[in-house]
C-alpha positions as CSV (number, residue, x, y, z in Angstrom):
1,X,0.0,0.0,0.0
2,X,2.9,2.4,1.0
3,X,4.3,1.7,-2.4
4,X,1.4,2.4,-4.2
5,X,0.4,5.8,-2.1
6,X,4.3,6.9,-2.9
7,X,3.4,5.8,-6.7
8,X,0.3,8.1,-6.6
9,X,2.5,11.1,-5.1
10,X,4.7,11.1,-7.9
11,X,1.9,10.8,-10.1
12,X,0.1,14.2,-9.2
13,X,4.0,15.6,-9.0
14,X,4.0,14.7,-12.8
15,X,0.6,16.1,-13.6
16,X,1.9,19.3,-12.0
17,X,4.6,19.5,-14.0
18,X,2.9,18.7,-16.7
19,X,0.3,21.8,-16.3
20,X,2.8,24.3,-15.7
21,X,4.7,23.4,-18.4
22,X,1.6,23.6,-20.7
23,X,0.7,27.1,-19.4
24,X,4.0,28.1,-20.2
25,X,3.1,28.1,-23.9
26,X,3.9,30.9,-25.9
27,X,5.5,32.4,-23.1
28,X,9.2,34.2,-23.3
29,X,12.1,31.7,-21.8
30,X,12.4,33.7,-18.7
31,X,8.9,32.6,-18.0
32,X,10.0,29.0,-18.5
33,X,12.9,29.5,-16.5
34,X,11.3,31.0,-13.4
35,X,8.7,28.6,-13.5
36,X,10.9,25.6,-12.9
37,X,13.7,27.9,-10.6
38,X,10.5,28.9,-8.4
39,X,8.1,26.7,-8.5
40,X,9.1,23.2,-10.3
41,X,12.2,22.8,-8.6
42,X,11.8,23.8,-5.2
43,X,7.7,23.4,-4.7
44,X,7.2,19.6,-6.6
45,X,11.1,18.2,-6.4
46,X,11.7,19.7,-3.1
47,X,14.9,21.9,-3.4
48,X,15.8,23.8,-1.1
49,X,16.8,27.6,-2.4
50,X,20.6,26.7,-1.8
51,X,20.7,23.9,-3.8
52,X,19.1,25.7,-6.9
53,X,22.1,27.2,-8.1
54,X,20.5,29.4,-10.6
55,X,23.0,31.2,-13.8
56,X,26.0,29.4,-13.0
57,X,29.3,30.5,-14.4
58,X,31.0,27.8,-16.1
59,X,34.5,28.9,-18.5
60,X,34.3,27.5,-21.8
61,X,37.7,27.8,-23.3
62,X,38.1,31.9,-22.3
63,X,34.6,33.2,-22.1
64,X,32.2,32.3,-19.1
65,X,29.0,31.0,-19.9
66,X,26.3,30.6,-18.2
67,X,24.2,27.3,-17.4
68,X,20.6,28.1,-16.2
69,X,20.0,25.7,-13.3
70,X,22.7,23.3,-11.8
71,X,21.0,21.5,-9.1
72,X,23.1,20.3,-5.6
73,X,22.8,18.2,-3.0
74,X,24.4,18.3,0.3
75,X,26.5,21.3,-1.6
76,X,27.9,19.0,-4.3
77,X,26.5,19.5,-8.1
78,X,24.7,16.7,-9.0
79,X,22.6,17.7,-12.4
80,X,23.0,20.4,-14.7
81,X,19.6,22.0,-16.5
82,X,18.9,23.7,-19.6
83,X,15.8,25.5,-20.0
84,X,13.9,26.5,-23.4
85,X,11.2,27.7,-24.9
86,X,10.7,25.7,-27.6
87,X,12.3,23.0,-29.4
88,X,15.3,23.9,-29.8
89,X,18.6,22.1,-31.0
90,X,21.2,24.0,-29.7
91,X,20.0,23.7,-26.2
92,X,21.3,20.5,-26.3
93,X,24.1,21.4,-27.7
94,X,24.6,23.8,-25.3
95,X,23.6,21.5,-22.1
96,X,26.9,19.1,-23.9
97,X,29.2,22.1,-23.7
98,X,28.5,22.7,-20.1
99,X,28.6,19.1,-18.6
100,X,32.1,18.4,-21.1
101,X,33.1,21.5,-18.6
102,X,32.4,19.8,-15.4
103,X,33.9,16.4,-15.2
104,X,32.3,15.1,-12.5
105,X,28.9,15.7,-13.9
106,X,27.3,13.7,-16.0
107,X,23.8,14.0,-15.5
108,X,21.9,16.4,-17.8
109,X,18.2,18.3,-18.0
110,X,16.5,19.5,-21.3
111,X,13.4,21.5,-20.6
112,X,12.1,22.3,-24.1
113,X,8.5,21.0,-25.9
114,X,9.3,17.5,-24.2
115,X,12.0,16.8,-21.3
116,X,15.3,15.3,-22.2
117,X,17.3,13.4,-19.8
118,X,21.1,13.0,-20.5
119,X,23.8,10.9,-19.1
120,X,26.6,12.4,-20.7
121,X,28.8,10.2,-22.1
122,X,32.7,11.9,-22.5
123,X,34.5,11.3,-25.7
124,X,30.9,10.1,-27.6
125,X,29.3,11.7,-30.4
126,X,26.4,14.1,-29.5
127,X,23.8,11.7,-31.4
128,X,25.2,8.4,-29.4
129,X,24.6,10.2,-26.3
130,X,22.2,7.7,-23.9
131,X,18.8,9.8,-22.9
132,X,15.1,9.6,-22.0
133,X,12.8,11.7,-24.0
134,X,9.8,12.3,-22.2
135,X,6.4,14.2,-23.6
136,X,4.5,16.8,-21.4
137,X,1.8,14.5,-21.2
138,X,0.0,13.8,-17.8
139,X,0.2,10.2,-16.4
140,X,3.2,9.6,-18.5
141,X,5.3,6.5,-16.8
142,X,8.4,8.1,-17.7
143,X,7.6,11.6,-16.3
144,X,6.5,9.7,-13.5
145,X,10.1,8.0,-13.0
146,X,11.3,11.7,-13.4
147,X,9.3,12.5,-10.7
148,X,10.7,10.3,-8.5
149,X,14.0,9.7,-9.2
150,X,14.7,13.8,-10.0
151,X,12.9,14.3,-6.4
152,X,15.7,15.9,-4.1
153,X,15.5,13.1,-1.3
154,X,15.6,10.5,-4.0
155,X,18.2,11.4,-6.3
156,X,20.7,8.8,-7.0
157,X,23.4,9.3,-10.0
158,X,23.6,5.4,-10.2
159,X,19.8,4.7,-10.5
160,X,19.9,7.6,-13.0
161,X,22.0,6.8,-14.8
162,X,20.4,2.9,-14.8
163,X,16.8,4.2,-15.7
164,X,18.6,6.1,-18.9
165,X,20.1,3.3,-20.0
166,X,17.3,1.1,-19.8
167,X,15.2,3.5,-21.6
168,X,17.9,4.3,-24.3
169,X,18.0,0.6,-24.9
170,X,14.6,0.1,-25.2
171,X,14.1,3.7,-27.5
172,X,17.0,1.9,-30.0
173,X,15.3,-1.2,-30.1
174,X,11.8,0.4,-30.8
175,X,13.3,2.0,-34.1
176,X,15.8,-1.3,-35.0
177,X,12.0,-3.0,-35.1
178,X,10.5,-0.2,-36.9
179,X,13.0,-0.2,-39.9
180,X,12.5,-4.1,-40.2
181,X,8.9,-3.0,-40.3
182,X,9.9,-0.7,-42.5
């Protein structure tokens, strides 16, 4: 029963999430991004305001640039977040440049028309990069992994970084099948 109570928990985190990021529609990215620094992060996943470590500084080569979110916990960076508007490529182009900048992190957030979830692999090609690619979609089983797993008392790089490569393997699979199809 516990398990199933927990279950429904991250459930209506999910849906949440889900609404907000709908509402944000048409809105400018700084809506996006205060949404999830304000609300997402700290109200639903349960970060604290010091562990939201929002506009950080990271040196690429001998300009700064700055990451939107890089989550911590117990003052160590665990996840680094990029947030868009819209679908847009270079966001995760640009979420590759910060995590090849911070070698102990691996773990990377795309906030964009759907949620992409990185474990960033040094040394591999941007398009062999292992991620989950979740739709704003309520009840999704995947956003409600997110939910869990991305919730500050739960997070766990190792389980992460399991749950992506499950669902990467399962995501290259599904298209292997549909080009036999095919």
């Amino acid at each position: 029963m516990f398990k199933k109570e927990k279950m429904m928990n991250y459930q209506e985190t999910w849906n949440k999430i889900v609404k907000k990021q709908k509402a944000l529609s048409g809105k400018k990215e700084d809506a996006v991004q205060t949404m999830w620094e304000s609300v997402i992060f700290p109200d639903y996943l349960g970060y604290e305001d010091d562990s939201i470590n929002s506009q950080r500084k990271i040196r690429i080569g001998s300009t700064d640039k700055i990451a939107d979110v890089v989550l911590c916990k117990a003052k160590k960076e665990i996840c680094i977040v990029e947030l868009k508007r819209f679908e847009l490529h270079e966001g995760r182009n640009q979420l590759f440049s910060y995590l090849k900048q911070i070698d102990k992190l691996s773990i990377g957030v795309l906030v964009c028309d759907k949620l992409y979830i990185y474990d960033y692999q040094y040394g591999e090609d941007s398009d062999k990069q292992p991620y989950v690619e979740i739709a704003f979609e309520e009840n999704d089983l995947d956003g409600i992994s997110f939910a869990e797993l991305f919730n500050s008392f739960n997070f766990d790089e190792r389980k992460i970084k399991e749950w992506i490569a499950k669902k990467d393997k399962e995501r290259q699979l599904q298209r292997q099948r549909q080009r036999k199809f095919n």
